[in-house]
C-alpha positions as CSV (number, residue, x, y, z in Angstrom):
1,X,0.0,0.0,0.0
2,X,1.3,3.3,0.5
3,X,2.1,3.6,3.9
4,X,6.1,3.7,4.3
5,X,7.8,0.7,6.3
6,X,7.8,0.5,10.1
7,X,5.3,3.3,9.7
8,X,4.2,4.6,13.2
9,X,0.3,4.9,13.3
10,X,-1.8,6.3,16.1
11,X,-5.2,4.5,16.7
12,X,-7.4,5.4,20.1
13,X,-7.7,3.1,22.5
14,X,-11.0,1.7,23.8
15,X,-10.8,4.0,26.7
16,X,-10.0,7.7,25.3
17,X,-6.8,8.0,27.2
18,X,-3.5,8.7,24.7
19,X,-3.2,6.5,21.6
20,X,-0.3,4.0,21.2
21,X,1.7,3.5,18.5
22,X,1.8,0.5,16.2
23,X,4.6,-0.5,14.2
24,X,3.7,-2.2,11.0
25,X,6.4,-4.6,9.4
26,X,7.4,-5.1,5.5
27,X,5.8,-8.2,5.4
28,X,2.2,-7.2,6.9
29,X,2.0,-4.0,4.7
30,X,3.2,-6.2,1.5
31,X,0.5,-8.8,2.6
32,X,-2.2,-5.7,2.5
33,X,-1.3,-4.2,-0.4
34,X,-2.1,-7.8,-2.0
35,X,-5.1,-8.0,-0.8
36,X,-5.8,-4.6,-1.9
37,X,-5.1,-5.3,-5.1
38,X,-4.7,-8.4,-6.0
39,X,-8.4,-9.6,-4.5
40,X,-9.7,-6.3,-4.2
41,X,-10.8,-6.5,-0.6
42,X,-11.4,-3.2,0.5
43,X,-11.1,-1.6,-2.5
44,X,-14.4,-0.5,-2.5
45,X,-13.6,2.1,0.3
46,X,-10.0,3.1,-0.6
47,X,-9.7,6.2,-2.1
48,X,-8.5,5.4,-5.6
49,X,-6.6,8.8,-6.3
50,X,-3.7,7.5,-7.8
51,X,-2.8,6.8,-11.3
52,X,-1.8,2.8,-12.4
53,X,2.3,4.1,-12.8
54,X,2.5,5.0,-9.3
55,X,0.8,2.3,-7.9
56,X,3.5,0.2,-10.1
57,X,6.3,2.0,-8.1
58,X,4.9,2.5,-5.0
59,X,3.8,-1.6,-5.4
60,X,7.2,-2.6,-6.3
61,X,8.2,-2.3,-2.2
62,X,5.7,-4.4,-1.4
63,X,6.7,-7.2,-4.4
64,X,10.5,-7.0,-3.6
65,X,9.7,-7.8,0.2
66,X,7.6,-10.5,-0.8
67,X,9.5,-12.3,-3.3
68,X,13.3,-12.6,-0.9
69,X,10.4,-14.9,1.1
70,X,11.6,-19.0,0.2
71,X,7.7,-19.4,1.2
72,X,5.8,-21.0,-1.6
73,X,2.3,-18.4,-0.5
74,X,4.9,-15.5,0.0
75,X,6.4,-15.9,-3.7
76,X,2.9,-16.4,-5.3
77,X,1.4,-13.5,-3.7
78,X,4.6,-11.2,-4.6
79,X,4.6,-12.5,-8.3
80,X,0.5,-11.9,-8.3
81,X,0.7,-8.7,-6.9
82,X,3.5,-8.1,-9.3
83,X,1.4,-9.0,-12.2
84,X,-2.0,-7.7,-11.0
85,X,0.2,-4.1,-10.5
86,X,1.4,-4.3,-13.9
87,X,-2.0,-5.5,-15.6
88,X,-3.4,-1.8,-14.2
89,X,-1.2,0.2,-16.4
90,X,-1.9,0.8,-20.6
91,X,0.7,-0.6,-22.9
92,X,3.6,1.8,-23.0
93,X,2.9,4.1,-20.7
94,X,5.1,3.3,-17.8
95,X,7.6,6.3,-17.6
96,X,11.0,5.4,-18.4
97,X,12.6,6.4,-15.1
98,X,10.5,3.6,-13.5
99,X,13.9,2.1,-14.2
100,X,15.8,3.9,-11.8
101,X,14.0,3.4,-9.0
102,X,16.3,0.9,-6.9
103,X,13.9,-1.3,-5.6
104,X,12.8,-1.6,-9.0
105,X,16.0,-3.1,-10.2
106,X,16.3,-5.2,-7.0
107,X,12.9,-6.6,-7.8
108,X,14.0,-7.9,-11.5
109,X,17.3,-9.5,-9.3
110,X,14.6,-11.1,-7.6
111,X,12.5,-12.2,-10.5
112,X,16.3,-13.7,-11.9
113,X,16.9,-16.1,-8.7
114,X,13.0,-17.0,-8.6
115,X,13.2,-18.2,-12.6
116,X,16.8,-19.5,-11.6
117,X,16.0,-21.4,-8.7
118,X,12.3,-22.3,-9.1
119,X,11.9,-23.1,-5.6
120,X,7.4,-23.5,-6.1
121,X,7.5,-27.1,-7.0
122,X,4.1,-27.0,-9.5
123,X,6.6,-24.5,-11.0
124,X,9.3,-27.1,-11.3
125,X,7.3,-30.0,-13.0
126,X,6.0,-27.5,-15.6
127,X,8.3,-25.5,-17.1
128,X,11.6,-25.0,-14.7
């Protein structure tokens, strides 16, 4: 989604008094932004304000945290989060300097070593 890592957000408690903060990790935030958009739950009350590139590169975070998992659910949901961000955007019109992002170049790394090493075995018996 697009709330930064380790992201400190205040919620009320149940009694009023001061809120506490909670600390979100990668892994949570990556799993929500999947949900998001990948099965659309909640999407019906998020406001939709941004356009398909940036949801690409503000996505991309959430894939690359997903996809250094050696989970067999962590890789699919990072390579169908991947694909469902990607399916969003017209052909052609992802700006070039999408490419010089970081974590957009550490994300095709991890796309390599997932082809490379196949480690989902229906993978394996198909194609890999």
């Amino acid at each position: 989604m697009f709330v930064q890592r380790n992201h400190n957000a205040q919620t009320p408690d149940t009694e009023g008094s001061v809120p506490e903060k909670e600390n979100y990790t990668p892994e949570s935030l990556a799993c929500l932004s999947y949900l998001l958009f990948v099965h659309h739950i909640g999407m019906d009350s998020f406001p939709f304000v941004f356009g398909p590139a940036f949801v690409v590169k503000t996505n991309m975070e959430h894939v690359d945290v997903l996809l250094k998992r050696t989970e067999e659910s962590m890789l699919s949901k990072g390579l169908d989060l991947l694909e469902h961000s990607l399916l969003r955007v017209d052909n052609e019109s992802l700006p070039e300097d999408i490419l010089d992002v970081s974590v957009v170049n550490q994300v095709l790394q991890d796309l390599v070593k997932v082809m490379t090493l196949c480690p989902i075995e229906h993978l394996v018996s198909q194609k890999c």
